[in-house]
KEPA-956449 format. One record per residue (C-alpha): x, y, z; chain. Coordinates in steps of 0.1 Angstrom, whole numbers, always signed. Last residue first. Layout:
<X: X; Y: Y; Z: Z; chain: A>
...
// end
This chain:
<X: -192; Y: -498; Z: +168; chain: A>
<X: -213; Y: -507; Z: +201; chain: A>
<X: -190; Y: -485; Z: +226; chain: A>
<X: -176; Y: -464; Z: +199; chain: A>
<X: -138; Y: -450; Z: +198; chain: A>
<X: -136; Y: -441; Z: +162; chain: A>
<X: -117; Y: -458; Z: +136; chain: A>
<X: -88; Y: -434; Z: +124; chain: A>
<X: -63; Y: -453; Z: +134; chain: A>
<X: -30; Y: -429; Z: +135; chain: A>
<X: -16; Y: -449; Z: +171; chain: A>
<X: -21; Y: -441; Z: +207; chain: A>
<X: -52; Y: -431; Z: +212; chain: A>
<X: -70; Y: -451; Z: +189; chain: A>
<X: -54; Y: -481; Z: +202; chain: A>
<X: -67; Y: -477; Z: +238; chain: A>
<X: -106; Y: -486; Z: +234; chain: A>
<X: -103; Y: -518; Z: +223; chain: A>
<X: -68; Y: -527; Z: +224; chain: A>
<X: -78; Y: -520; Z: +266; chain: A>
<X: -108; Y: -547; Z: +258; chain: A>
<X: -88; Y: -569; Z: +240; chain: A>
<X: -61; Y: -568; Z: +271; chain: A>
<X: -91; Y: -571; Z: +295; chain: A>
<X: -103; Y: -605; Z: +280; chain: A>
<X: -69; Y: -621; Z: +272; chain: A>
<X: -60; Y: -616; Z: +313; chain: A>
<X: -93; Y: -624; Z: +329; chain: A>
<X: -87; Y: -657; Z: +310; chain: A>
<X: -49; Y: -657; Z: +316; chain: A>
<X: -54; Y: -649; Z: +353; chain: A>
<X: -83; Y: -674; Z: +352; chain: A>
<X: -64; Y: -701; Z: +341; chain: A>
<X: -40; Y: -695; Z: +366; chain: A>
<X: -64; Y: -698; Z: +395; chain: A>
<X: -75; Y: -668; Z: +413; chain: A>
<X: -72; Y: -668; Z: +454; chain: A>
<X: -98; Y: -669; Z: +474; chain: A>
<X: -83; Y: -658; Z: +509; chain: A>
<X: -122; Y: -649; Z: +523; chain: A>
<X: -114; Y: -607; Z: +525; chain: A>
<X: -81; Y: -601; Z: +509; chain: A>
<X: -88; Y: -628; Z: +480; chain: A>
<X: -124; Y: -611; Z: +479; chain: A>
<X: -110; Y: -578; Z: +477; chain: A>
<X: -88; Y: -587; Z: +449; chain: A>
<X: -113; Y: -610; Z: +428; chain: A>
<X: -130; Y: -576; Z: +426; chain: A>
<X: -108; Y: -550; Z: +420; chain: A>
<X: -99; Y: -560; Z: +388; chain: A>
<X: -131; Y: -566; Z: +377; chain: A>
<X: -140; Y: -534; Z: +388; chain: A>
<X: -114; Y: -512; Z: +379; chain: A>
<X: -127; Y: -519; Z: +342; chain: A>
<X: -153; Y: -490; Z: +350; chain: A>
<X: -125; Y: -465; Z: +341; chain: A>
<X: -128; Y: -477; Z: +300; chain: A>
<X: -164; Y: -478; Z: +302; chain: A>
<X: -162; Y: -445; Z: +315; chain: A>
<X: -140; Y: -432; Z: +292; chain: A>
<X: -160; Y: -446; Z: +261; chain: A>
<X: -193; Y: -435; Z: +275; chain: A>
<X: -177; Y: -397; Z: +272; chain: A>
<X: -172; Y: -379; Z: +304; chain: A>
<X: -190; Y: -346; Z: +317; chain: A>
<X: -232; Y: -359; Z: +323; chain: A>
<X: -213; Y: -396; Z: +322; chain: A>
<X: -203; Y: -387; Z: +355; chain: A>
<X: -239; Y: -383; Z: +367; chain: A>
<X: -249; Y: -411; Z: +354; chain: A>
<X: -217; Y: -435; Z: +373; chain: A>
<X: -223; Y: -414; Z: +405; chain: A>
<X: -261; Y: -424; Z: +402; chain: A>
<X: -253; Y: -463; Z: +395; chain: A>
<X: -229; Y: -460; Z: +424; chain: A>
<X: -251; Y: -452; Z: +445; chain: A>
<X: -278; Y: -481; Z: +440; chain: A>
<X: -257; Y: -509; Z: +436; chain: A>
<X: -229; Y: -509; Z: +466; chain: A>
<X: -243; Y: -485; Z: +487; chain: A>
<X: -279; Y: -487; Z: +488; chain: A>
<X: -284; Y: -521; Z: +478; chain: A>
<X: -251; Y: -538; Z: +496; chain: A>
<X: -259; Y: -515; Z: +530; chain: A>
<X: -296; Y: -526; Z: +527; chain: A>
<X: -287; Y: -562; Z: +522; chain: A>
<X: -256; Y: -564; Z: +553; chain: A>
<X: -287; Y: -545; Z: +573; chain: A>
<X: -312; Y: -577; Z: +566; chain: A>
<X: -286; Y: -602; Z: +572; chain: A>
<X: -276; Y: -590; Z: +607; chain: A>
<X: -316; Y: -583; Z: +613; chain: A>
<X: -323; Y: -625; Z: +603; chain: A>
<X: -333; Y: -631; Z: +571; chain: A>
<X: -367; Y: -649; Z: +560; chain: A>
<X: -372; Y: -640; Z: +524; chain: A>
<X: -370; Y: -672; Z: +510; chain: A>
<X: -406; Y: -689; Z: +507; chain: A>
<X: -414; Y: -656; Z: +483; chain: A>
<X: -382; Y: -666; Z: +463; chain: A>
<X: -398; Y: -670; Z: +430; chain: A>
<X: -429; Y: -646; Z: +426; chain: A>
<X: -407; Y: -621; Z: +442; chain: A>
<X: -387; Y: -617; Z: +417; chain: A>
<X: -405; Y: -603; Z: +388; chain: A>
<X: -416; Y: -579; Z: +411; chain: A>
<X: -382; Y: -567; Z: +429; chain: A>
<X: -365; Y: -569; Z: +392; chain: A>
<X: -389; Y: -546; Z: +379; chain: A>
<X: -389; Y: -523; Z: +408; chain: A>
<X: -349; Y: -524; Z: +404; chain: A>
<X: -351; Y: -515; Z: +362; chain: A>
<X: -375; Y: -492; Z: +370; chain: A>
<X: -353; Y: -468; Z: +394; chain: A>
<X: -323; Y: -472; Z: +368; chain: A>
<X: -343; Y: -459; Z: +339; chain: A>
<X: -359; Y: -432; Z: +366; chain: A>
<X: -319; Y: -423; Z: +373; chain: A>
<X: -310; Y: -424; Z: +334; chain: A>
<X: -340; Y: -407; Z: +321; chain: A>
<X: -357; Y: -427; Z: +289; chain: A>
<X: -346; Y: -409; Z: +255; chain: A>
<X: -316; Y: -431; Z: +250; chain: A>
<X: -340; Y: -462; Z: +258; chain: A>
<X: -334; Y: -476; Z: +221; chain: A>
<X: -300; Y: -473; Z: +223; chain: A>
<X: -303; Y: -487; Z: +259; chain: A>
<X: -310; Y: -518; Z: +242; chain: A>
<X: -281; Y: -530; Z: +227; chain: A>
<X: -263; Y: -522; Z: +267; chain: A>
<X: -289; Y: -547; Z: +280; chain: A>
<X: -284; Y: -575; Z: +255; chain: A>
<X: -251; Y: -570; Z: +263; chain: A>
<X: -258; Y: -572; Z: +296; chain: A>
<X: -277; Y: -607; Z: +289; chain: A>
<X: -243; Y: -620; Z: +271; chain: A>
<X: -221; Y: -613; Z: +302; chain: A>
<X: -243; Y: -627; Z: +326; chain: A>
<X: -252; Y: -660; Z: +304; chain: A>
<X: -209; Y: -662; Z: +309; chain: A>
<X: -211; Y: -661; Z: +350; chain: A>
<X: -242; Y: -682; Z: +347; chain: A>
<X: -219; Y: -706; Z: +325; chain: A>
<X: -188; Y: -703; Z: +348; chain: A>
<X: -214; Y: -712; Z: +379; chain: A>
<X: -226; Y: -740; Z: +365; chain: A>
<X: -186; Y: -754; Z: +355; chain: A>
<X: -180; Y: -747; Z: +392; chain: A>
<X: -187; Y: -789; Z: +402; chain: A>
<X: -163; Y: -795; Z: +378; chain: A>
<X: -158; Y: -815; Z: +341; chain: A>
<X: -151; Y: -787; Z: +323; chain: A>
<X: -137; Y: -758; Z: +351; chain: A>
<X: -107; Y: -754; Z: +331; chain: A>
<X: -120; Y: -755; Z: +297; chain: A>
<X: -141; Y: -726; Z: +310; chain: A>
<X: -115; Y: -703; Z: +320; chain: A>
<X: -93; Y: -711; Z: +291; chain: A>
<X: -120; Y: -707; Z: +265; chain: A>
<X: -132; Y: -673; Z: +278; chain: A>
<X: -103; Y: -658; Z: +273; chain: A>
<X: -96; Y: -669; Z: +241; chain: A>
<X: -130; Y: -653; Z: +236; chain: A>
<X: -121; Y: -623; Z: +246; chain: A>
<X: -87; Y: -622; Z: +221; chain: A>
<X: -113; Y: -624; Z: +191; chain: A>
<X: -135; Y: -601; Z: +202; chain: A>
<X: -108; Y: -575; Z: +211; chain: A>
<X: -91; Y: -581; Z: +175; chain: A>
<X: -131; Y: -581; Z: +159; chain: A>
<X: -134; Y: -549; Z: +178; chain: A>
<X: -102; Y: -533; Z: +163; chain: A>
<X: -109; Y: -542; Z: +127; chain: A>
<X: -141; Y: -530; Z: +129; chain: A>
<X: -172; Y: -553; Z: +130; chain: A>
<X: -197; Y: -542; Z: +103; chain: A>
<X: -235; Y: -533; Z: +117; chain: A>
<X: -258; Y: -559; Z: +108; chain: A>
<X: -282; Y: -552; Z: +136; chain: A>
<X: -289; Y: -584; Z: +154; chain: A>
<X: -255; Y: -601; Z: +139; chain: A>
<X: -233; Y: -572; Z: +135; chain: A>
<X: -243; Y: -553; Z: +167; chain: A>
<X: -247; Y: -587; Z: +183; chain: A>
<X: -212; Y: -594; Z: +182; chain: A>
<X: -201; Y: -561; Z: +193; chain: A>
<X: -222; Y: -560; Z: +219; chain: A>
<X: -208; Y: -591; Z: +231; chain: A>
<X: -176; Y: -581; Z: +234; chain: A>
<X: -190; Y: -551; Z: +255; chain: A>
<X: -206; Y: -580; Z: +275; chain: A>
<X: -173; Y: -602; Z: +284; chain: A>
<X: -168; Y: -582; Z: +316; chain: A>
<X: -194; Y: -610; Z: +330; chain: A>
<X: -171; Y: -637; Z: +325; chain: A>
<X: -142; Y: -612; Z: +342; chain: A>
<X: -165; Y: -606; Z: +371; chain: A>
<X: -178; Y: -643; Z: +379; chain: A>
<X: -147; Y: -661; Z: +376; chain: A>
<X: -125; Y: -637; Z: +397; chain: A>
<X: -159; Y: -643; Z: +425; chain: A>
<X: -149; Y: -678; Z: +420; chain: A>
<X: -179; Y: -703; Z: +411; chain: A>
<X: -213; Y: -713; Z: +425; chain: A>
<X: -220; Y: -687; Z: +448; chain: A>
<X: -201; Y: -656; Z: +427; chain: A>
<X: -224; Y: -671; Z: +393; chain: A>
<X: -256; Y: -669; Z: +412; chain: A>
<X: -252; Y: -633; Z: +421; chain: A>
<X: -241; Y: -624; Z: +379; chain: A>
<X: -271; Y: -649; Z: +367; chain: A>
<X: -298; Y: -625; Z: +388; chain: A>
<X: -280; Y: -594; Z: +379; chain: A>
<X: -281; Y: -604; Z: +343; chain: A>
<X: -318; Y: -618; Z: +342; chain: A>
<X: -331; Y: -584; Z: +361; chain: A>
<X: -314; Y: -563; Z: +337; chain: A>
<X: -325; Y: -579; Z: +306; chain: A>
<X: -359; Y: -576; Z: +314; chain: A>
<X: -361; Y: -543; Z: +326; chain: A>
<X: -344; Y: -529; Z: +299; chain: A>
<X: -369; Y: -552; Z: +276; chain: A>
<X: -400; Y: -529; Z: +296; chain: A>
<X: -383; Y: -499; Z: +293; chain: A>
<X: -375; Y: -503; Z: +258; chain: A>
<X: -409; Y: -511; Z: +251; chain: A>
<X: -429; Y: -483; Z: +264; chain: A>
<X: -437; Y: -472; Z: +302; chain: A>
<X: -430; Y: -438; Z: +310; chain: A>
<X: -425; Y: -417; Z: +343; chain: A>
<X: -397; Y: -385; Z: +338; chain: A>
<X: -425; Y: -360; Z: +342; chain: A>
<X: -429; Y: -371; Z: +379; chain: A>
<X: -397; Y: -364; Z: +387; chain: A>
<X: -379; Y: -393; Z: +408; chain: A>
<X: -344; Y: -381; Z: +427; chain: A>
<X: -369; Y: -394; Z: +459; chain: A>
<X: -380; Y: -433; Z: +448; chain: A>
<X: -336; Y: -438; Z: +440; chain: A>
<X: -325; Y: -453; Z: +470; chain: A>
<X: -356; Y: -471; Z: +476; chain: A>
<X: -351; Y: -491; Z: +446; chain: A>
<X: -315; Y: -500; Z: +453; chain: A>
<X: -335; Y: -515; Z: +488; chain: A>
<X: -356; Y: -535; Z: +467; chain: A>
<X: -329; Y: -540; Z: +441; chain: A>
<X: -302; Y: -555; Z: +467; chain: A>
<X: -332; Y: -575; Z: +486; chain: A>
<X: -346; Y: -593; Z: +454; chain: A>
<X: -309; Y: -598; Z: +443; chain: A>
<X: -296; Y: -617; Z: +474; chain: A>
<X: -330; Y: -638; Z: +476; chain: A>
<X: -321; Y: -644; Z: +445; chain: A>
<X: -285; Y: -661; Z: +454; chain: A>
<X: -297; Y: -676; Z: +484; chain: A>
<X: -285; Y: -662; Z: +513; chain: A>
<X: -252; Y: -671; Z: +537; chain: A>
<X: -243; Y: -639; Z: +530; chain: A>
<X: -199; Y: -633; Z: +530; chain: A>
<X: -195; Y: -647; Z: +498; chain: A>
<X: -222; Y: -622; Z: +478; chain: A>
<X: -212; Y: -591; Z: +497; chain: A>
<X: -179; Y: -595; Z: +491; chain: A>
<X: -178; Y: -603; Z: +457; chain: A>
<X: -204; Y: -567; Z: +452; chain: A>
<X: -173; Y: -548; Z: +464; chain: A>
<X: -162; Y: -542; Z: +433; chain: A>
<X: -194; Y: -521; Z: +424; chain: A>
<X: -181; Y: -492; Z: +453; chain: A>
<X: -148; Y: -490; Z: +432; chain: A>
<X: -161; Y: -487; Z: +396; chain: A>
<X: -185; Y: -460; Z: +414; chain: A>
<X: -160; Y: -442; Z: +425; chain: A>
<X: -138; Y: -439; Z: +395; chain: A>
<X: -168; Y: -428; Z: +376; chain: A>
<X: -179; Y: -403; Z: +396; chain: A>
<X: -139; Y: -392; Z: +401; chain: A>
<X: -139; Y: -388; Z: +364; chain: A>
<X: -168; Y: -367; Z: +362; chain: A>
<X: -154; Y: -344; Z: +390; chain: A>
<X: -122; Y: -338; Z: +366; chain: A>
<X: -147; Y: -325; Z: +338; chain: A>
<X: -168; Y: -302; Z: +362; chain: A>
<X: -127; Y: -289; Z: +373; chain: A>
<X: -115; Y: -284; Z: +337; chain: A>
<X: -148; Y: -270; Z: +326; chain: A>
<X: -144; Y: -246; Z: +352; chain: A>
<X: -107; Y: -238; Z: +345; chain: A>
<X: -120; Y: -233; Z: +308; chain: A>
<X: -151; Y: -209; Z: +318; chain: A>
<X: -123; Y: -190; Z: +338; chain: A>
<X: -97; Y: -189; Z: +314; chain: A>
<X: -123; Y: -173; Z: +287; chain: A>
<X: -139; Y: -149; Z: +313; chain: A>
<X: -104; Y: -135; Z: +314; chain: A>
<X: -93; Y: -137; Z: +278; chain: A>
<X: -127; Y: -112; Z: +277; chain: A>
<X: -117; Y: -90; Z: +307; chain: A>
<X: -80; Y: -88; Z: +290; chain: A>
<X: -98; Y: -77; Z: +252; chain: A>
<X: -119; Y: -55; Z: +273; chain: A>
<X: -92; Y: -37; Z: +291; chain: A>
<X: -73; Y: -36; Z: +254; chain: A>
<X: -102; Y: -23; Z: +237; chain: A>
<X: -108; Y: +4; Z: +266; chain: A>
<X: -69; Y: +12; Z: +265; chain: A>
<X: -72; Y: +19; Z: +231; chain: A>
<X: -97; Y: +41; Z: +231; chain: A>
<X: -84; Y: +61; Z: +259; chain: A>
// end
């Protein structure tokens, strides 16, 4: 009998040891669909943005009040802190949001996404500058072929009414940066009440400068609250909980949907179709970022896959 008792338990324990795996496989697979999801509700943001006949801010003010209210009942009371990483957090989100909107009005919504996809570029660039961490032979390749992408789109809009919006578009991508640096100092800061504070901040700073804009009419008004509940503020708490089973670097690599996406619903939607220096633009900057993060996989490199490496 003893034998059979060791080998019973020996089964039970393989078992328990399939089952934890199948349930890690599942958690780990929900993660991914978190991510996937929210990548896909935040391309629709080009949409949203040509369709309103609002001003840009105005746009913003309403998409983080209404974000805002989203996230007021998955608060804790424990999770409330003020410090300065919260305060630069809300800062820098509230600048790059506000550039990002203004960007899609005054230049293509293709423009706009792939300029502002230019930020984990930028991290690199300010992680050796700001805080004189070597750039890796990988991220100076994807830095290098970003900013080829970058000069074709702009040199082709030199001279053009767009040119504005190609700036804000590029001011976008270096204030998230400036975002993404900081969240190393906010790691200990709760994602959703991080999120929740960022939209309160933006809805205060705000509304000091388009208080004489806030007339909508009730089409306008439920258009808002759909684009700040749905398009920002959901996704933003599929994207956290998916990073609660997949790595940053997967994410950030699934999150590039977006700027594909993007430019595609709004060709679909208003028949705004990409210019060829933008496909080549958009082009050089995704392709660094896949070298980026895809290399490793693929070859012997033994640099690690870091989002601010």
């Amino acid at each position: 009998m003893a034998p059979q008792c060791a080998l019973l338990l020996r089964f039970s324990g393989l078992r328990a040891s399939f089952g934890t795996m199948s349930q890690s496989i599942h958690i780990t697979a929900r993660g991914y669909w978190l991510i996937f999801s929210a990548a896909v509700l935040w391309s629709l943001a080009g949409i949203f943005i040509k369709y309103l006949d609002v001003p840009p801010l105005a746009i913003v003010f309403y998409r983080s009040f209404f974000a805002f209210l989203v996230f007021t009942p998955l608060l804790r009371r424990r999770q409330w802190q003020l410090n300065w990483p919260v305060l630069v957090s809300v800062l820098t989100y509230s600048t790059a949001i506000s550039a990002f909107v203004a960007a899609n009005k005054l230049t293509t919504a293709a423009n706009a996404i792939v300029l502002q996809y230019t930020a984990p570029i930028f991290v690199f660039l300010f992680s050796r500058l700001v805080l004189g961490e070597k750039i890796s032979r990988l991220n100076g390749i994807a830095l290098f072929l970003a900013m080829v992408g970058v000069c074709a789109i702009s040199l082709e809009s030199v001279g053009r009414p767009e040119m504005s919006g190609v700036m804000l578009a590029l001011a976008s991508g270096v204030l998230f940066a400036a975002y993404m640096i900081n969240l190393r100092n906010a790691q200990r800061v709760n994602p959703v009440y991080l999120t929740w504070m960022n939209n309160l901040g933006c809805v205060l700073i705000l509304v000091l400068f388009v208080k004489s804009q806030l007339s909508l009419s009730l089409n306008e008004l439920l258009i808002l609250a759909v684009m700040g509940a749905v398009q920002l503020g959901l996704p933003y708490f599929l994207f956290s909980k998916g990073l609660e089973s997949v790595p940053l670097q997967e994410a950030s690599l699934i999150a590039l949907i977006e700027p594909v996406l993007n430019p595609v619903w709004v060709a679909l939607a208003f028949g705004e179709i990409p210019s060829a220096a933008t496909f080549a633009g958009g082009g050089f900057i995704l392709f660094g970022l896949a070298v980026r993060y895809l290399a490793p996989w693929f070859g012997n490199s033994s640099e690690p896959v870091r989002l601010t490496s």
